[in-house]
Backbone of each chain as ProteinMPNN parsed JSONL, in Angstrom:
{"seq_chain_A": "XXXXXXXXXXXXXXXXXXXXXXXXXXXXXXXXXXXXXXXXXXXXXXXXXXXXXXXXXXXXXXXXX", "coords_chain_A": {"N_chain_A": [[173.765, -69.942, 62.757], [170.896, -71.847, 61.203], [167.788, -72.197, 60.358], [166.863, -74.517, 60.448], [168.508, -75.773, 62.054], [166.818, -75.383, 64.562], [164.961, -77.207, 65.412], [165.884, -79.939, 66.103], [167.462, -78.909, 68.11], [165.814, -78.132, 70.233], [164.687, -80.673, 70.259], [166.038, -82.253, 71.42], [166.996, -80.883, 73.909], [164.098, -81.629, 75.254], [164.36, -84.588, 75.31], [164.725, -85.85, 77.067], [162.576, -86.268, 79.235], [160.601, -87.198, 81.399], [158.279, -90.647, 81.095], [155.064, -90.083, 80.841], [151.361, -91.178, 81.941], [148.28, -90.414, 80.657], [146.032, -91.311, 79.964], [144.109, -92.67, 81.833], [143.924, -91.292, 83.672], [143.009, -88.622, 82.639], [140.591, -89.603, 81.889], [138.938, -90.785, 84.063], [139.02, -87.731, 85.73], [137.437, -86.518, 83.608], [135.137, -87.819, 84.024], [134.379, -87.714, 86.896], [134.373, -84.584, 86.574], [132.076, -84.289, 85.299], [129.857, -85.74, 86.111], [129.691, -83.863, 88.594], [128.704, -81.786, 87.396], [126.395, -82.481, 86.308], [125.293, -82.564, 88.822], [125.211, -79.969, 89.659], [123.886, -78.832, 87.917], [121.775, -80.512, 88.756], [120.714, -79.582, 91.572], [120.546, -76.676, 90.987], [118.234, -76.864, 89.141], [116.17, -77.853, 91.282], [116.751, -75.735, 93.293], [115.297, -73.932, 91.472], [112.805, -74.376, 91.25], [111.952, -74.582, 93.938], [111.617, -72.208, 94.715], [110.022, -71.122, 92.56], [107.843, -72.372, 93.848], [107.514, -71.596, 96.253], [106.628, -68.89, 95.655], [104.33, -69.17, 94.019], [103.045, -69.793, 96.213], [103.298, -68.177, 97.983], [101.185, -66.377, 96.706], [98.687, -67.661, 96.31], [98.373, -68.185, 99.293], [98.228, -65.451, 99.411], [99.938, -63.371, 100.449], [101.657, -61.809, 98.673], [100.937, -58.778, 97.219]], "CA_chain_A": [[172.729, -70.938, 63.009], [169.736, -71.783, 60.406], [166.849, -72.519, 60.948], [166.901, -76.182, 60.144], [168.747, -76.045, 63.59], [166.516, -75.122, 65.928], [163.833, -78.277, 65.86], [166.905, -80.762, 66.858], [168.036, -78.279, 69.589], [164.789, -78.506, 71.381], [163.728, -81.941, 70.274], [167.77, -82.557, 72.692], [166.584, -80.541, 75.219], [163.083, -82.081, 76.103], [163.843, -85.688, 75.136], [165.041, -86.796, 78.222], [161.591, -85.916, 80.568], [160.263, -88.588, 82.145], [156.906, -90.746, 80.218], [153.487, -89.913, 81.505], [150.369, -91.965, 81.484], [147.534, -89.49, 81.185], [144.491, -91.534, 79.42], [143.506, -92.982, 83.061], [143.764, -89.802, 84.702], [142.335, -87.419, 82.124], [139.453, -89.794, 82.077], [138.374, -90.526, 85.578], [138.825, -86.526, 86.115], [136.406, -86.116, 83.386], [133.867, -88.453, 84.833], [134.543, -86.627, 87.948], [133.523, -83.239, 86.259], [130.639, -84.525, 84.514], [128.988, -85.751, 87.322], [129.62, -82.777, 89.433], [128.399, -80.969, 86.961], [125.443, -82.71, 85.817], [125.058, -82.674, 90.11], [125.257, -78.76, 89.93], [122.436, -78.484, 87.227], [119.853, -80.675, 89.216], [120.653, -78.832, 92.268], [119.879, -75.516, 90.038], [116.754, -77.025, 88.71], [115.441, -78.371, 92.465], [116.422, -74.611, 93.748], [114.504, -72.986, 91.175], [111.281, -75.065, 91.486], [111.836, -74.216, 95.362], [111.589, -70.853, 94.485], [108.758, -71.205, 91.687], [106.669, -73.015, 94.308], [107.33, -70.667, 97.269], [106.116, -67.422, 94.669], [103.226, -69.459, 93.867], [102.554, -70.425, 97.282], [102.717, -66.453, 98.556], [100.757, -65.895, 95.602], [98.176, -68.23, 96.517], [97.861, -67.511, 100.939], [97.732, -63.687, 99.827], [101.105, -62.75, 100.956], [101.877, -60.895, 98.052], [99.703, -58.292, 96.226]], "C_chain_A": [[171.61, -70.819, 61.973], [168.981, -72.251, 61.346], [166.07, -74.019, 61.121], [167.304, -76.588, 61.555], [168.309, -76.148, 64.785], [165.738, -76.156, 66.47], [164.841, -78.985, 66.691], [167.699, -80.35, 68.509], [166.673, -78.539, 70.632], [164.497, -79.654, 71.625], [165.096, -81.937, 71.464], [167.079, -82.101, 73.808], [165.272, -81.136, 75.818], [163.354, -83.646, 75.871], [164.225, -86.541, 76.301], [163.956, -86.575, 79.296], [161.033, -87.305, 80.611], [158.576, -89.106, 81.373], [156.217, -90.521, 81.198], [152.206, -91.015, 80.686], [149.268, -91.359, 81.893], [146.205, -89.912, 80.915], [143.898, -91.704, 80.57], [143.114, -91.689, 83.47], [142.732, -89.053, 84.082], [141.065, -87.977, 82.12], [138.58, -90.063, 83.167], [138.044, -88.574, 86.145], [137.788, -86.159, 85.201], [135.026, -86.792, 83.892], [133.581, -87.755, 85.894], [134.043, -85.555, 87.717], [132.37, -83.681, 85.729], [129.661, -84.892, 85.204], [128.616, -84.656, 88.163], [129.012, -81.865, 88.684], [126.696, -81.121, 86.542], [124.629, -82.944, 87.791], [125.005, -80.874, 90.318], [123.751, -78.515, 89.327], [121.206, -79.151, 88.158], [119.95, -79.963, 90.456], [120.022, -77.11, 92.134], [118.419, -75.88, 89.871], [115.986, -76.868, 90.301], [115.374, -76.885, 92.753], [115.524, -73.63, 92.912], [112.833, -73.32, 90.986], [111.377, -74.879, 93.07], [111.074, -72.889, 95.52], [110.514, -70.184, 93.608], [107.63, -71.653, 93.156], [106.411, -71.854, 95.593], [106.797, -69.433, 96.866], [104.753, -67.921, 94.914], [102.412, -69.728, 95.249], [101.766, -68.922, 98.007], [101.666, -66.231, 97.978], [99.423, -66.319, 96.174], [97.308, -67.591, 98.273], [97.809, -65.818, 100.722], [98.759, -62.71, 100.237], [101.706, -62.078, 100.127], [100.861, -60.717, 97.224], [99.381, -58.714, 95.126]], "O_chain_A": [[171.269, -69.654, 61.768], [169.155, -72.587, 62.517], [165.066, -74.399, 61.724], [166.722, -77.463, 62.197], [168.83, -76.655, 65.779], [165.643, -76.27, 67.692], [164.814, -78.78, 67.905], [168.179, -80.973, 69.456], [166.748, -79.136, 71.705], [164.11, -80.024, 72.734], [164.765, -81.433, 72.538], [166.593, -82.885, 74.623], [165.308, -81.163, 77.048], [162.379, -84.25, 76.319], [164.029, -87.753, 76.398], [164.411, -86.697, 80.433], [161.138, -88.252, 79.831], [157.749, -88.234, 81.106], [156.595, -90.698, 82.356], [152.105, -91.443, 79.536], [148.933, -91.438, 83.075], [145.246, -89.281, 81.358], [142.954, -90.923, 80.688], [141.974, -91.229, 83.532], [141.693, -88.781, 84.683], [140.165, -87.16, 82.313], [137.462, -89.546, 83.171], [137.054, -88.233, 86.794], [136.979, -85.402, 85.738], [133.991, -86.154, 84.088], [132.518, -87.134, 85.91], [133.162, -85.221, 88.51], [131.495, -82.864, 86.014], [128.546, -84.42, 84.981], [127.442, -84.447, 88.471], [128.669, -80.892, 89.355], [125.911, -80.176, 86.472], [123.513, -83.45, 87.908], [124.658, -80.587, 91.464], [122.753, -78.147, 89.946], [120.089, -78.662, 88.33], [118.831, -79.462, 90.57], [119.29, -76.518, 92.928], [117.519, -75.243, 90.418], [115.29, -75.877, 90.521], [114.255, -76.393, 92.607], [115.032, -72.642, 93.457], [111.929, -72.558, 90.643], [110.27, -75.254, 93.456], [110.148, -72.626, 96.287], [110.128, -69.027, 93.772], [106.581, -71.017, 93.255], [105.312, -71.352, 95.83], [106.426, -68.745, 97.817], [104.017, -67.397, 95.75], [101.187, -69.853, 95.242], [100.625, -68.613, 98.351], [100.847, -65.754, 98.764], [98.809, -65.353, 96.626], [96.275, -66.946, 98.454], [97.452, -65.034, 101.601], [98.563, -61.501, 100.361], [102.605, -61.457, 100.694], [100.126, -61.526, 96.657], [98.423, -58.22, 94.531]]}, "seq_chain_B": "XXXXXXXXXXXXXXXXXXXXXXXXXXXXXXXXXXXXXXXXXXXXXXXXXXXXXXXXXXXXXXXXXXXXXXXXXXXXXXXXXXXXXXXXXXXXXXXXXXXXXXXXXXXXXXXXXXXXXXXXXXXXXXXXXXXXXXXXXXXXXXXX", "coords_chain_B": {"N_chain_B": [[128.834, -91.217, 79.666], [131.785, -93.448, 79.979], [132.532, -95.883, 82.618], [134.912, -96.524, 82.997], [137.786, -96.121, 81.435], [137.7, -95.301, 77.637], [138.627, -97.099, 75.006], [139.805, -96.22, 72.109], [139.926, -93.803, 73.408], [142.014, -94.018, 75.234], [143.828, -94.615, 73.114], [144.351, -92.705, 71.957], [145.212, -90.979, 73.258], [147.954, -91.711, 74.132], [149.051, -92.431, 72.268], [150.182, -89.495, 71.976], [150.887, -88.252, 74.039], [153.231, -88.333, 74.722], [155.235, -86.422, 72.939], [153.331, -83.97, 73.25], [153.725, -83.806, 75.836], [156.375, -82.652, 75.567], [156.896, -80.472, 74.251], [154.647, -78.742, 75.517], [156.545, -78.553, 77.416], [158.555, -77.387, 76.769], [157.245, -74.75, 76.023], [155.769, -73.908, 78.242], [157.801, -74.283, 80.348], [158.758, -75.64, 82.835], [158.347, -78.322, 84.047], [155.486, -79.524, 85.635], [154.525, -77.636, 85.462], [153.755, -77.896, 83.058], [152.619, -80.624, 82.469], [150.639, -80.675, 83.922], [148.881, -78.718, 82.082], [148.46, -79.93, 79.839], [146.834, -82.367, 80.793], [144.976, -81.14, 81.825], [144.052, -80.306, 79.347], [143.489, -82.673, 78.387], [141.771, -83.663, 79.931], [139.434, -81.841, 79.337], [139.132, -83.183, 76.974], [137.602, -85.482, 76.921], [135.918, -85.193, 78.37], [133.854, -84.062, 75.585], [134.159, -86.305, 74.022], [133.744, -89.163, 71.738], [132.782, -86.446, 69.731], [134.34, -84.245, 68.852], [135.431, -82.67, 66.545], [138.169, -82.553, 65.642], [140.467, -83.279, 67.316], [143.077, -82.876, 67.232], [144.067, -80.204, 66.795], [141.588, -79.085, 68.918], [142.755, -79.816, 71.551], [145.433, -78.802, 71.339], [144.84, -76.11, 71.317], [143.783, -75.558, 74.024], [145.784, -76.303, 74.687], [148.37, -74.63, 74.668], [147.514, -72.234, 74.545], [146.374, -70.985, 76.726], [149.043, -70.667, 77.84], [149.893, -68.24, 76.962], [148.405, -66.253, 78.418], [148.571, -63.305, 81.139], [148.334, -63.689, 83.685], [149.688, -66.27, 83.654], [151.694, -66.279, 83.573], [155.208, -67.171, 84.283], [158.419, -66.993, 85.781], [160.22, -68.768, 82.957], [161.726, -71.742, 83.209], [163.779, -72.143, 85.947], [166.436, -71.605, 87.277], [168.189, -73.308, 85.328], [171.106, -74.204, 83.557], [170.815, -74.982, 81.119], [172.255, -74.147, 78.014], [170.462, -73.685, 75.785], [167.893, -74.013, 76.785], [168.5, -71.68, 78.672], [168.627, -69.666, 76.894], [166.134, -69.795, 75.258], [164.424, -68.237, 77.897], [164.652, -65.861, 77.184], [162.948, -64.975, 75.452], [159.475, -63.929, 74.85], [156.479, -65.091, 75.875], [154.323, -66.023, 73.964], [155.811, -65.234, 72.037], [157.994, -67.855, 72.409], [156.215, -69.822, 72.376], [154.876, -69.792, 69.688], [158.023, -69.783, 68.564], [158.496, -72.684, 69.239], [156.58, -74.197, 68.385], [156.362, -73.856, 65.773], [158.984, -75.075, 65.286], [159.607, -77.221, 66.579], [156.824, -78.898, 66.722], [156.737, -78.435, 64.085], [154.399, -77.161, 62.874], [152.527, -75.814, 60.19], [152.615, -71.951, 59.832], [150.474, -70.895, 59.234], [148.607, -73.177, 60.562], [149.558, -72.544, 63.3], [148.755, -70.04, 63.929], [145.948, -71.11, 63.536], [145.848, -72.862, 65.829], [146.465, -70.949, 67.812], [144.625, -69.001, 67.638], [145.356, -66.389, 66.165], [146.212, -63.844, 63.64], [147.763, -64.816, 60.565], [149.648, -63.16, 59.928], [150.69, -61.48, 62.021], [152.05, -64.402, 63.574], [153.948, -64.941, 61.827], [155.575, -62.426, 61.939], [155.834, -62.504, 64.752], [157.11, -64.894, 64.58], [159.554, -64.737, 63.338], [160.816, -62.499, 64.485], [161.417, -64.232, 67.029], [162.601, -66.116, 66.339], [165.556, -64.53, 65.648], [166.007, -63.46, 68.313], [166.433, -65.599, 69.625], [168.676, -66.622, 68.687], [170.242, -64.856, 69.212], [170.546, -64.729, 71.775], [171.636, -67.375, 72.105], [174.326, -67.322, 70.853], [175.298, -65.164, 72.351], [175.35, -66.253, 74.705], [176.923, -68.655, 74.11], [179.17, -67.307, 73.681], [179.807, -66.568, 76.435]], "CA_chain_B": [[130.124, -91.515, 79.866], [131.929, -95.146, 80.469], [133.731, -95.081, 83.872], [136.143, -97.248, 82.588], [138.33, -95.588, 79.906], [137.358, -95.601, 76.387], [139.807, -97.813, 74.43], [140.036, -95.34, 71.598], [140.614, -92.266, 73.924], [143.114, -94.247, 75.816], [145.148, -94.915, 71.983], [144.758, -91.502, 71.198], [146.184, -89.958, 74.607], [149.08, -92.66, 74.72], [150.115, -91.947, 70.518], [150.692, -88.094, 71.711], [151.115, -87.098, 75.597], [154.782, -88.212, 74.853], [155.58, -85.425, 71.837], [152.873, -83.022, 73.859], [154.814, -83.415, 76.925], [157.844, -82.337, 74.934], [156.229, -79.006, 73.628], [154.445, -78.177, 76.576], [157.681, -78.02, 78.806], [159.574, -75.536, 76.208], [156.57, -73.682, 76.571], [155.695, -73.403, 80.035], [159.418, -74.289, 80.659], [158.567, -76.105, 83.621], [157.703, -79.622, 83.815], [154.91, -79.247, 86.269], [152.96, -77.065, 84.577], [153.283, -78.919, 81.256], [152.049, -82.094, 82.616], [149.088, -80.184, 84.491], [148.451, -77.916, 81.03], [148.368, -81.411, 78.788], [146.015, -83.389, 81.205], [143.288, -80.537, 81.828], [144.054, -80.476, 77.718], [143.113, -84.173, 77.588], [140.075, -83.719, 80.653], [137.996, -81.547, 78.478], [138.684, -84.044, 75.507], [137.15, -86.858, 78.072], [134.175, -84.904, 78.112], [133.386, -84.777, 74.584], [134.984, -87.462, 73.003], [134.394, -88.645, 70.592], [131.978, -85.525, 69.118], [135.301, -83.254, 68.586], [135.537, -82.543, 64.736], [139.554, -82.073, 64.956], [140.861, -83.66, 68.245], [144.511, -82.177, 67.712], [143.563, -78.488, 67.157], [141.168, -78.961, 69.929], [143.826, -79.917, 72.442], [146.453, -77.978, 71.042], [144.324, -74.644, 71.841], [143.744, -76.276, 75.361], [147.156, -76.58, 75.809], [149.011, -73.432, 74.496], [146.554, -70.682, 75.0], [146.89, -70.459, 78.669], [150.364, -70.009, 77.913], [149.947, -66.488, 76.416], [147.373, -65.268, 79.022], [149.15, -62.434, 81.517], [148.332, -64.44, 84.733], [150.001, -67.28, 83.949], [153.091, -65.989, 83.175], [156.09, -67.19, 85.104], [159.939, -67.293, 84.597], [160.54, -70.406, 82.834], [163.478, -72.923, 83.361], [163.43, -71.761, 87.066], [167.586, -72.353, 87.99], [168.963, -73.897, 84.303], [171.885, -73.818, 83.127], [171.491, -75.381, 79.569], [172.162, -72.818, 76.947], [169.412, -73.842, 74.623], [166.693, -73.085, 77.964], [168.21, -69.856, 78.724], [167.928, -68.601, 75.422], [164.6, -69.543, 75.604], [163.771, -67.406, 78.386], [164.995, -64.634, 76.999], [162.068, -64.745, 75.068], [158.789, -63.548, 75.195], [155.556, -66.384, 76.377], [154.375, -65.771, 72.626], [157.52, -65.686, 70.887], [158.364, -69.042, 73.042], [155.471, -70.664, 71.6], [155.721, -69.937, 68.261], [158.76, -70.716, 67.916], [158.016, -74.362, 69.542], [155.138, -74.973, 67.547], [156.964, -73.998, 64.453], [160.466, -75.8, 64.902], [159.333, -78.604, 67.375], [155.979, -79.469, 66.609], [156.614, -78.458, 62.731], [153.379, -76.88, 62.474], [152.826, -74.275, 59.249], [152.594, -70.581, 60.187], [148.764, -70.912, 59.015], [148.229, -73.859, 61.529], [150.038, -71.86, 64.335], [147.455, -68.919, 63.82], [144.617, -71.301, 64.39], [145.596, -73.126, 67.14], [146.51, -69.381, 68.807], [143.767, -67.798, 67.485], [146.158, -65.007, 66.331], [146.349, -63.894, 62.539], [148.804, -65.696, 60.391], [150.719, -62.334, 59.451], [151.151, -61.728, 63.456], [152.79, -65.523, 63.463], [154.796, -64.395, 60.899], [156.292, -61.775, 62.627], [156.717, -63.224, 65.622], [158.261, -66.172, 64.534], [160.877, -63.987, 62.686], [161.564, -61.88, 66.269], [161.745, -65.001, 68.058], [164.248, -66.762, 65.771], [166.472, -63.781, 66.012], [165.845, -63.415, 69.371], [167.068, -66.671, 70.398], [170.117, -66.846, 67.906], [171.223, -64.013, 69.402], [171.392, -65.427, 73.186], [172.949, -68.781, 72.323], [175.982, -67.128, 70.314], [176.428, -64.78, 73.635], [175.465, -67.327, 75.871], [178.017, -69.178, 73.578], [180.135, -66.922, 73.644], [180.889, -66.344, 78.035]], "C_chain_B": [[130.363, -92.842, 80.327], [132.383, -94.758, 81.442], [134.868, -95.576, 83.896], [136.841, -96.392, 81.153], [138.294, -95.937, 78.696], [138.684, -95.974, 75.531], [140.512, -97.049, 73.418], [140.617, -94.065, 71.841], [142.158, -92.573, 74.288], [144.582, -94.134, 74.801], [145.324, -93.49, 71.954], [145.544, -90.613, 71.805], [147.843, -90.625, 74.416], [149.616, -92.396, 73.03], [150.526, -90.383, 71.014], [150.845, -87.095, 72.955], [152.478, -87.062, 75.205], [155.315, -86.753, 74.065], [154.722, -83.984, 72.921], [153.526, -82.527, 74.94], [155.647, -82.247, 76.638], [157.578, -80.651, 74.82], [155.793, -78.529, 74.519], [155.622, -77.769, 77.757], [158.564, -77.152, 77.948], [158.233, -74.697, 76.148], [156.186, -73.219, 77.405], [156.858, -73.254, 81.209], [159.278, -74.708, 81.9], [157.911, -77.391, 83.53], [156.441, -80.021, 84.407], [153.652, -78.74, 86.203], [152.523, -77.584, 83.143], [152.306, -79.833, 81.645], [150.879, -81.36, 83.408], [148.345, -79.635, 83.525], [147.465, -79.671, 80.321], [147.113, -82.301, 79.689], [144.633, -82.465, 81.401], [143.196, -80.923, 80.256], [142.867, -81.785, 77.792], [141.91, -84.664, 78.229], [139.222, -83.111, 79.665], [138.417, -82.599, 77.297], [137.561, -85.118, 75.573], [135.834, -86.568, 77.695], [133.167, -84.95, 76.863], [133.587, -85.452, 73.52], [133.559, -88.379, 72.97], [133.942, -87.657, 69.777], [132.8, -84.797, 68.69], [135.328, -83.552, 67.346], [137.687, -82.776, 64.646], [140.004, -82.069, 66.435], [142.255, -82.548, 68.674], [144.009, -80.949, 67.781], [142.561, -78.283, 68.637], [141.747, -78.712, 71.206], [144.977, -78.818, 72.454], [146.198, -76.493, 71.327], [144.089, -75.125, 73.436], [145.345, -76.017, 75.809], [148.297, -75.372, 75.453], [148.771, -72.088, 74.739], [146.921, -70.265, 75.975], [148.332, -70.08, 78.954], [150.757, -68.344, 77.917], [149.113, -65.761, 77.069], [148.484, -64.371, 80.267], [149.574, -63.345, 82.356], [148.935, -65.732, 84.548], [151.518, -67.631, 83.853], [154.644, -66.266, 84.422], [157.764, -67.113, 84.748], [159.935, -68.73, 84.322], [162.0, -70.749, 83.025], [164.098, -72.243, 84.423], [164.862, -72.059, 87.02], [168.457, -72.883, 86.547], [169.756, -73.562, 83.539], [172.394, -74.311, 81.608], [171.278, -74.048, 78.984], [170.96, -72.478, 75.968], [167.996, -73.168, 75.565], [166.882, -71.806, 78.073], [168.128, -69.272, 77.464], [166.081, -68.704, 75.11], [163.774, -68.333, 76.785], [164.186, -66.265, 78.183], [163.391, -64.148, 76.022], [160.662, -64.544, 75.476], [157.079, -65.022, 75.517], [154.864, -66.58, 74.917], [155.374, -66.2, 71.822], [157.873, -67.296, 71.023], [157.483, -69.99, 72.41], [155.136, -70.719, 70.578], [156.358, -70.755, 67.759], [159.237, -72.154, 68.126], [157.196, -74.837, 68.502], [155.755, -75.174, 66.105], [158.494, -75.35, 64.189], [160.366, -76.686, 65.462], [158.606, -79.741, 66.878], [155.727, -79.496, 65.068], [155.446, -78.194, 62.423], [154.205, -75.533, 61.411], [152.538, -72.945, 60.491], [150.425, -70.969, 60.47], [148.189, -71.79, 60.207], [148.474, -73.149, 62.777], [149.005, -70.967, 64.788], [146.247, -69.534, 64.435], [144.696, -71.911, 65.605], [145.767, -71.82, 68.212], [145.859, -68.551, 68.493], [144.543, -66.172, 67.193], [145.9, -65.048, 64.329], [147.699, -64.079, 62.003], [149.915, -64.465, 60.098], [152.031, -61.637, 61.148], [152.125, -62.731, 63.667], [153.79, -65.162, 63.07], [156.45, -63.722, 61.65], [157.244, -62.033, 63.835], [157.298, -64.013, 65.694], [159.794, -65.761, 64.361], [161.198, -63.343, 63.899], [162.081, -62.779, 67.206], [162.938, -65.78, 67.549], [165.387, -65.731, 65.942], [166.873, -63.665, 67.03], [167.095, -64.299, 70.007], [167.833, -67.172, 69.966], [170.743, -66.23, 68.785], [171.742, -64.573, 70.956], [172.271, -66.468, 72.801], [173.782, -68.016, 71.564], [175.81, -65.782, 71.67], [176.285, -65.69, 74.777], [176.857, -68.435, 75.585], [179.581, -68.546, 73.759], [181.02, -66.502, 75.196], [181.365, -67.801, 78.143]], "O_chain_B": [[129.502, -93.458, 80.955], [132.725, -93.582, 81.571], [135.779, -95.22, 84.644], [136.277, -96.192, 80.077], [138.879, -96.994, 78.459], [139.639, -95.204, 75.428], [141.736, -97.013, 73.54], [141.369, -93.382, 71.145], [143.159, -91.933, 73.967], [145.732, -93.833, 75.119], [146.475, -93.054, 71.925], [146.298, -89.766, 71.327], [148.817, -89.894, 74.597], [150.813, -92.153, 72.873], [151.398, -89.948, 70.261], [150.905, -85.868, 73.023], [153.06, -85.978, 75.259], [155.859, -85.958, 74.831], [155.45, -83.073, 73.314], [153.868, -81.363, 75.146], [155.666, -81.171, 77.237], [158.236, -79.814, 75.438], [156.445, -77.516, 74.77], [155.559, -76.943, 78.667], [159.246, -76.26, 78.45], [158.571, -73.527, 76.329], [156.18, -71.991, 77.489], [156.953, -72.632, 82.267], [159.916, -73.865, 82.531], [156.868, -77.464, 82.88], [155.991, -80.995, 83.805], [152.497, -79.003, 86.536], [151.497, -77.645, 82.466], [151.183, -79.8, 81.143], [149.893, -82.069, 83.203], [147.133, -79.795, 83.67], [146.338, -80.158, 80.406], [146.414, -82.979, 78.937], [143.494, -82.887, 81.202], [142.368, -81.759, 79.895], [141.717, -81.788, 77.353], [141.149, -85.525, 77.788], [138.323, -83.775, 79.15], [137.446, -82.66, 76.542], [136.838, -85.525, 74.663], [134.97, -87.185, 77.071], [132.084, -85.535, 76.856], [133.262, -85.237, 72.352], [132.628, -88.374, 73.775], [134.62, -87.679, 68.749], [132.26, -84.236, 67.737], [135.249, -84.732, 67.005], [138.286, -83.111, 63.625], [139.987, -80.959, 66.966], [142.487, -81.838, 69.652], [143.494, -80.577, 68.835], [142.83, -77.343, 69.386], [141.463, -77.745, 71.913], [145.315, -78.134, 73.42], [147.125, -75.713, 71.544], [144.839, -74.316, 73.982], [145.866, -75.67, 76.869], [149.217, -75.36, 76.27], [149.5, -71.139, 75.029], [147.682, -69.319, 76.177], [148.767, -69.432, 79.907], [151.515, -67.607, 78.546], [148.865, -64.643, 76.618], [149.534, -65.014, 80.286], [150.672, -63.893, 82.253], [148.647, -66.481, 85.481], [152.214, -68.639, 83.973], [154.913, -65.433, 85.288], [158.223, -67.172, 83.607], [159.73, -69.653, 85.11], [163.053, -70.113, 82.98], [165.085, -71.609, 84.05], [164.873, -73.204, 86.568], [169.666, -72.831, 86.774], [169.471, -72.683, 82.727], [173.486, -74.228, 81.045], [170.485, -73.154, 79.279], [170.61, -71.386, 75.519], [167.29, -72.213, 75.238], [166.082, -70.91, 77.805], [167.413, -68.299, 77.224], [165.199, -67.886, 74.85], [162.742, -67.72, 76.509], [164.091, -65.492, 79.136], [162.931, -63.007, 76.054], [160.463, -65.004, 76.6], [157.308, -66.012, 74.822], [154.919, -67.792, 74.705], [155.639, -67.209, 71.169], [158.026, -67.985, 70.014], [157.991, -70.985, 71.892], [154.976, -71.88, 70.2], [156.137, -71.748, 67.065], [160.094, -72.728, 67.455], [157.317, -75.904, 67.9], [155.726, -76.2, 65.427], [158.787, -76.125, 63.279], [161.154, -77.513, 65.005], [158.995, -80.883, 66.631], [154.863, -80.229, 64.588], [155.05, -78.957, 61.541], [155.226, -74.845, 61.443], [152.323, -73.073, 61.697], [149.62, -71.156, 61.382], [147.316, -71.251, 60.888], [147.465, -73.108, 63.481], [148.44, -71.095, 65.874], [145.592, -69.06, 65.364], [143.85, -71.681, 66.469], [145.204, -71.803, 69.306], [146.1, -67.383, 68.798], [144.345, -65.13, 67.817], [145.496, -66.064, 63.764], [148.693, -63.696, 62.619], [151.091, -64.827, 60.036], [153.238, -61.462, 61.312], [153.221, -62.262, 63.975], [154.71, -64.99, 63.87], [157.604, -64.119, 61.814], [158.455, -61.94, 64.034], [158.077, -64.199, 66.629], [160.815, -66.177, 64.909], [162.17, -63.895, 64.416], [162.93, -62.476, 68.043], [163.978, -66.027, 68.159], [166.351, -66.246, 66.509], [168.098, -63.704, 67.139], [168.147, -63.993, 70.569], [168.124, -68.262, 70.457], [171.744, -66.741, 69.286], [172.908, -64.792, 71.284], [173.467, -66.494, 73.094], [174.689, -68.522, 72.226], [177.0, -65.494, 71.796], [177.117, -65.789, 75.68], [177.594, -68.906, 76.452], [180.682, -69.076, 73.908], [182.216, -66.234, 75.308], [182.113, -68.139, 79.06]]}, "name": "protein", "num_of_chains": 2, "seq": "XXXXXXXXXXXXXXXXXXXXXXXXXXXXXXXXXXXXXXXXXXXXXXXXXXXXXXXXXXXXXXXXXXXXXXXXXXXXXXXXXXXXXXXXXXXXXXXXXXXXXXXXXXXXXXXXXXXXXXXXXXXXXXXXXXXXXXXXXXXXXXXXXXXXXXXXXXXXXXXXXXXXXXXXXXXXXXXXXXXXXXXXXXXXXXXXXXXXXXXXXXXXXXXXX"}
């Protein structure tokens, strides 16, 4: 066997799989992450201005030294 | 982002899931996981399309990498009795993709390296182990 042989042996073996149509998909799923994600960060932000304001707040009534 | 699919992404997915397909199932050797490898592949493209400098290499590390990580390792061609598959799994998840990339997808050695982040003398090697490799099953697989 060379090596000239081996592309044609595989291209045989995969050319019969069935077509796929992935632009729809792959793009709705990234919309999908990008939202969720850009839905993770303001959730992050909101909790750490929760957390800024409640410091400042102790800070403020005396509740910490 | 549009929420409708970008006309451009859509050409660029639809010129090369077919051939990706192809490559992804002698490398994951399962059809299943190809077509799940190839579409996360083509989700992160979603995200920053079009800003990617080099679309294919982008993808192409997307979609082979995970091949060669420990955890993801399964037997391929689960049950098959073509000769050309089992000689494939005689090989190693490395070796397997290699020698896809090289004899399938006709990438150089040098290209191989960067989409696998491996050095090209590594490639090298393993290409040469894996061609031997998988001569040697099909002439005894040939030969029961």
């Amino acid at each position: 066997m060379r090596r000239e042989d081996i592309g044609p042996m595989l291209s045989q073996v995969s050319d019969e799989l069935p077509e796929v149509d992935l632009a729809d998909r792959a793009w709705t799923t990234g919309v999908i992450l990008k939202r969720r994600r850009r839905r993770t960060a303001l959730v992050g932000v909101l909790l750490a201005l929760g957390v800024a304001l409640a410091v400042l707040a102790a800070f403020a009534y005396g509740w910490l030294p | 982002m549009l929420d409708t699919v970008d006309p451009e992404f859509a050409s660029y997915v639809d010129a090369r899931q077919g051939r990706w397909l192809r490559t992804a199932y002698l490398v994951y050797g399962e059809l299943g996981r190809a077509e799940h490898a190839l579409l996360r592949a083509f989700t992160q493209l979603s995200l920053t399309w079009p800003k990617v400098d080099d679309p294919d290499v982008f993808v192409q590390r997307l979609l082979y990498q995970p091949a060669l990580t420990w955890w993801s390792r399964v037997r391929p061609f689960p049950g098959s009795e073509d000769p050309v598959e089992r000689a494939l799994t005689t090989l190693t998840p490395t070796q397997r993709t290699i020698l896809v990339l090289l004899h399938l997808e006709e990438l150089t050695e040098f290209e191989v390296a960067d989409v696998l982040t491996m050095s090209h003398t590594a490639v090298h090697a393993q290409g040469l182990s894996a061609f031997e490799r998988f001569r040697r099953a099909l002439i005894a697989g040939e030969a029961k």
